[in-house]
N, C-alpha and C positions, 0 to 999 in steps of 0.2 A: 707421487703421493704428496709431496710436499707442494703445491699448487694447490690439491684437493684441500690437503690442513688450512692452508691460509684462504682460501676464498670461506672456507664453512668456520673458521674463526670469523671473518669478518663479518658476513650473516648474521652470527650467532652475537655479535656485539651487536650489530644495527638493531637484534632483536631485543636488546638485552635493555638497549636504551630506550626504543619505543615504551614497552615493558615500564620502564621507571617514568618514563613523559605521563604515559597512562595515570600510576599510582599515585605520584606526584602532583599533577595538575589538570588529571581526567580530559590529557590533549590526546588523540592517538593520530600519529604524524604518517602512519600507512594510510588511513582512510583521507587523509586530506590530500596527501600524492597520488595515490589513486582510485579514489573515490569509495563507497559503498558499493557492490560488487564480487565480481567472478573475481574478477584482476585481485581485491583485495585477500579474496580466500587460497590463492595461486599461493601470495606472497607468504599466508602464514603458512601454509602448507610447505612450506621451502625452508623456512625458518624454523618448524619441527622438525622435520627431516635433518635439518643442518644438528639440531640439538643431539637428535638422538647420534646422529656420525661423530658429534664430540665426545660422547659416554666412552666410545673406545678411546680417550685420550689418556684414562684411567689406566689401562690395560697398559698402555706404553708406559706412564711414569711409574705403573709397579713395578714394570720388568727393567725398569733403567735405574728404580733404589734398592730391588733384589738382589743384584749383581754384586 
């Protein structure tokens, strides 16, 4: 499981920064890696995925300050 946490942490940064490149300086650094496209819709699709698998990170740090 701890593979799974740090690869969908990492995702979830790479996403985080795109994200701020966007709001920041209206650059999006996905579509310039892989263009406008399938491949691009793949990558956000992976990137929410990863988001929503962090939501249960919640669930952990309750039950590790409940204790």
């Amino acid at each position: 499981m701890k593979t799974l946490d740090m690869i969908a942490i990492t995702i979830g940064i790479i996403g985080a920064i795109n994200w701020g490149l966007i709001g920041f300086f209206n650059f999006n650094l996905v579509e310039l890696v892989f263009g406008i496209g399938w491949l691009t819709q793949v990558v956000y699709m992976v990137v929410g995925l990863c988001g929503l698998y962090l939501l249960t990170f919640y669930m952990k740090i309750g039950d590790r300050y409940s204790r």
